[in-house]
C-alpha positions in Angstrom: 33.8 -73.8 -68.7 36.8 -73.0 -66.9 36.4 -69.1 -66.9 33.0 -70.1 -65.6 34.4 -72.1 -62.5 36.8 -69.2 -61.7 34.2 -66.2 -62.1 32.1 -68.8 -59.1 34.6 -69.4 -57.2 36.2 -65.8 -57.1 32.9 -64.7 -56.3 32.4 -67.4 -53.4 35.5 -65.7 -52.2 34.6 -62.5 -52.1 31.4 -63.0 -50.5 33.3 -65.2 -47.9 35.7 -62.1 -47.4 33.5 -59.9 -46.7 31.4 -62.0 -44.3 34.8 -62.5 -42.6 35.6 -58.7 -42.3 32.1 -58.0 -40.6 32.2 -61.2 -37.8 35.8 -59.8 -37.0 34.2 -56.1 -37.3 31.5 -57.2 -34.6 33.5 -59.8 -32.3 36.8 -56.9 -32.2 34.8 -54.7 -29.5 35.8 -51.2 -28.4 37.1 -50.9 -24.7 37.7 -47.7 -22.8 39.7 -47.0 -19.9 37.7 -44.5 -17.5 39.4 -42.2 -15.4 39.2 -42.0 -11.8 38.8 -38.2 -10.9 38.2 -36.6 -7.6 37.1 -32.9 -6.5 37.0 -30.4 -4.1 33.2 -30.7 -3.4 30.6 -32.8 -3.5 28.0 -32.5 -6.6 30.7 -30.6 -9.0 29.2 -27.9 -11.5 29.9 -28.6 -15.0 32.1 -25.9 -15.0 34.5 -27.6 -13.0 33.9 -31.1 -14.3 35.1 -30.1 -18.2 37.7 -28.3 -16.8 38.7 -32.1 -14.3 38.1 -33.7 -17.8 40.2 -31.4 -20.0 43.4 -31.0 -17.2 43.7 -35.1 -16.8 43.6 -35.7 -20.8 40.3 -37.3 -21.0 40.1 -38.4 -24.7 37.0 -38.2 -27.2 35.7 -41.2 -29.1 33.9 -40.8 -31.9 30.2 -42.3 -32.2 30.4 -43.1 -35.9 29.6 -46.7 -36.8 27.0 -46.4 -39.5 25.4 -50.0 -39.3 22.1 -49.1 -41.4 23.1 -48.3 -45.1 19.5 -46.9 -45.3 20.3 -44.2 -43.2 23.8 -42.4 -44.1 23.8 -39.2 -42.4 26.6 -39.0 -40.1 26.9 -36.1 -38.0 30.0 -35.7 -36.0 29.4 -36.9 -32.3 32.1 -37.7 -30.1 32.0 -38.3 -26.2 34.4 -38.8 -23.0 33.8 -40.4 -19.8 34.8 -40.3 -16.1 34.3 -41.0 -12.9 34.4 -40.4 -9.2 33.8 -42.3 -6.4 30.2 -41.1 -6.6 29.6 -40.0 -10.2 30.4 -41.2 -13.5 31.4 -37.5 -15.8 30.0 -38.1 -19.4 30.3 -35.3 -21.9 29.4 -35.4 -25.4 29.7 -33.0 -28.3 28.0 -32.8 -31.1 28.0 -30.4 -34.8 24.8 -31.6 -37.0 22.7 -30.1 -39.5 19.2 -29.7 -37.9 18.5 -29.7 -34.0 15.3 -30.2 -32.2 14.2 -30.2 -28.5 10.1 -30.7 -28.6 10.5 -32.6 -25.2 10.8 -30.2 -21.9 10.2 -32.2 -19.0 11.6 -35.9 -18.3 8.2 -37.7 -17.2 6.2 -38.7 -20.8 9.4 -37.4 -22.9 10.6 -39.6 -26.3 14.1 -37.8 -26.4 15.3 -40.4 -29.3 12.3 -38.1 -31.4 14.5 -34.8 -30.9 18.2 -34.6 -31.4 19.6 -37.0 -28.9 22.8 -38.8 -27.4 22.2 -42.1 -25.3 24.4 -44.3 -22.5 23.5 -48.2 -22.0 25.5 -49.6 -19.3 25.2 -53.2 -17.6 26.9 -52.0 -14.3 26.2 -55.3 -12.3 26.8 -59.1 -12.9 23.0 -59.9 -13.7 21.8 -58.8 -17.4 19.9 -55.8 -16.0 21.2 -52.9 -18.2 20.3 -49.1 -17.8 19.4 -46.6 -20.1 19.7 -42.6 -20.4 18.6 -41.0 -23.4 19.2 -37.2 -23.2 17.9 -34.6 -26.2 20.3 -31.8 -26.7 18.7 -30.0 -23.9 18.9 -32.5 -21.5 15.8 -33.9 -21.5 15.0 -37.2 -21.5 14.5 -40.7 -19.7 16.0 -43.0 -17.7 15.1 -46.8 -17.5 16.2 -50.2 -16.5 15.9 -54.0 -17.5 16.8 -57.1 -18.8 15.8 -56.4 -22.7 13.8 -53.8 -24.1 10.3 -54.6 -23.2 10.9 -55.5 -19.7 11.8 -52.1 -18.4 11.3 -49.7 -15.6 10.9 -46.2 -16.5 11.9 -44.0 -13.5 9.9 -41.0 -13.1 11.6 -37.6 -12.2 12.0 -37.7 -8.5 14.6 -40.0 -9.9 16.4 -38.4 -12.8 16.1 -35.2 -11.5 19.2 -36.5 -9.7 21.0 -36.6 -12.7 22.8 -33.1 -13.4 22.8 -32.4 -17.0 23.9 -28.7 -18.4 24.4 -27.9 -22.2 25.4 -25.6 -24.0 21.7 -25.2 -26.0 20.3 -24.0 -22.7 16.9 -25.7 -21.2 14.4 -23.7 -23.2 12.3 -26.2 -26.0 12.5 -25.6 -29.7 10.9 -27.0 -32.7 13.4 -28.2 -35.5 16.2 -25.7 -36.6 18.2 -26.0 -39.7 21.7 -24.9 -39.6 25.8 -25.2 -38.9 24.9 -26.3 -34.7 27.9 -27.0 -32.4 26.1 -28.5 -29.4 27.6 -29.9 -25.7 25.9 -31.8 -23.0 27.8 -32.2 -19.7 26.2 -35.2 -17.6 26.9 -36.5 -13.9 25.3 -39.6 -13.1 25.0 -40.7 -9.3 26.4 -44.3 -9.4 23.6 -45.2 -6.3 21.4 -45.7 -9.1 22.8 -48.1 -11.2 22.0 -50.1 -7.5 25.6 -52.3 -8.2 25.9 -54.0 -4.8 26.5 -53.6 -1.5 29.7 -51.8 -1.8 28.5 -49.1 -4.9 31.8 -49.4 -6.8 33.2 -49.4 -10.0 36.5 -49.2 -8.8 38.6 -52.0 -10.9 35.3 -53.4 -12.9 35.0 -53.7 -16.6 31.4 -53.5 -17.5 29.3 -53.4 -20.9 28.5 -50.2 -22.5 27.5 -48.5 -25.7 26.9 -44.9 -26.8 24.5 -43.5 -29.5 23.4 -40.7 -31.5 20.1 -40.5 -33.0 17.0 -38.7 -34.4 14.0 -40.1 -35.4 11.9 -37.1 -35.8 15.2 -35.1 -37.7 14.8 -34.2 -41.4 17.8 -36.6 -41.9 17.3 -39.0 -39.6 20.3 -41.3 -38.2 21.4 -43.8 -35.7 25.0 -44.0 -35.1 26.8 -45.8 -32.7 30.3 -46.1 -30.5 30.8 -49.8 -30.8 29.3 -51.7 -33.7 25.5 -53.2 -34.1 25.0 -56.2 -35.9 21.4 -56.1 -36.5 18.9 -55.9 -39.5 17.4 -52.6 -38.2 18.3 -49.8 -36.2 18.1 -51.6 -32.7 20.0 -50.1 -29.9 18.9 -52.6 -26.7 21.1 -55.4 -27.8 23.4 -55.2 -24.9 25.3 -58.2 -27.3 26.8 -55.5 -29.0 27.6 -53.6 -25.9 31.8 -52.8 -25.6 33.4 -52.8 -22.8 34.2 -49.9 -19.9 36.9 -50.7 -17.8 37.1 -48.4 -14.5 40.6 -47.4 -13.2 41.5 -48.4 -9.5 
């Protein structure tokens, strides 16, 4: 009788443990400082904006929270971010086992069905979060909303505003197996996260989150930069979001 009292209770334990682990794992969120950068000229090419990133130190961080046990694959993905008073700099680099780029033009494109790498930012004090979901050759949407069925989808006289250059090129491509090494250089013109009358993100901390994913992908996956607490792969749960804070 008493081995069977200890055997419950050490069990209770464990299970209480590990419950205590995940909350902290969830509540502990990420937080990055982003640089403030400047250039020479206006509209930077991507040349010039890895070389910016690499001569001020801009760090990686990994996208590698595997919250879905039933899907393991973990490619490696890391990213880094900047900004300028017009731009925020994102670059992300990637080495995976199979790539795919069906999509070729933004307008109709499901660039989470290729090989893709995502931003969610709430820029503003409302609960209107933004979305960009790029495939590996830069394709891809751009959207905003309060959750994920209330959303605005802009069309490409929109995110044609949005540089993008990789390393993959811009040419389509069914699914290739292999030993890829991918990079995707992004500028995104902060007019059109529409913050406010002054267009800053001079001194703000905001929400974010970064992903990697492939739903169409032999081995498909859904990684992501700060944790996601949900049963299924969900990544518009801005409750989840870390946090950006934006150098003065």
């Amino acid at each position: 009788m008493i081995f069977k009292k200890l055997s419950i209770w050490l069990l209770l334990s464990i299970i209480l443990f590990n419950n205590g682990l995940r909350g902290e794992s969830l509540s502990d969120k990420r937080m990055i400082t982003v640089k403030r950068i400047s250039f020479p000229c206006s509209k930077p090419p991507a040349r010039l904006i890895e070389k910016m990133l690499d001569s001020t130190g801009t760090i990686f961080h990994k996208i590698d929270n595997i919250n879905w046990a039933e899907y393991p694959y973990k490619p490696d993905v890391q990213f880094r971010i900047a900004y300028s008073i017009d731009e925020i700099f994102l670059q992300f680099k990637v080495e995976e086992r199979y790539i795919r780029a069906i999509y070729t033009n933004d307008d109709g494109s499901a660039p989470y069905k290729d090989s893709c790498v995502e931003f969610f930012i709430i820029p503003g004090s409302d609960s209107v979060y933004y979305n960009l979901e790029l495939n590996c050759i830069g394709i891809g949407t751009f959207a905003k909303g309060a959750d994920r069925r209330e959303r605005t989808r802009f069309d490409s006289t929109v995110t044609s505003r949005i540089r993008r250059t990789s390393t993959l090129g811009n040419s389509g491509f069914d699914t290739k197996e292999g030993d890829f090494k991918w990079s995707i250089i992004i500028a995104i013109p902060i007019e059109l996260l529409n913050i406010g009358s002054d267009n800053s993100l001079r001194g703000r901390v905001v929400k974010a989150n970064f992903y990697k994913c492939g739903d169409d992908l032999p081995e498909r996956h859904y990684l992501t930069w700060n944790p996601v607490g949900t049963e299924k792969p969900d990544f518009h749960r801005p409750e989840f979001f870390g946090d950006l804070y934006f150098e003065k």
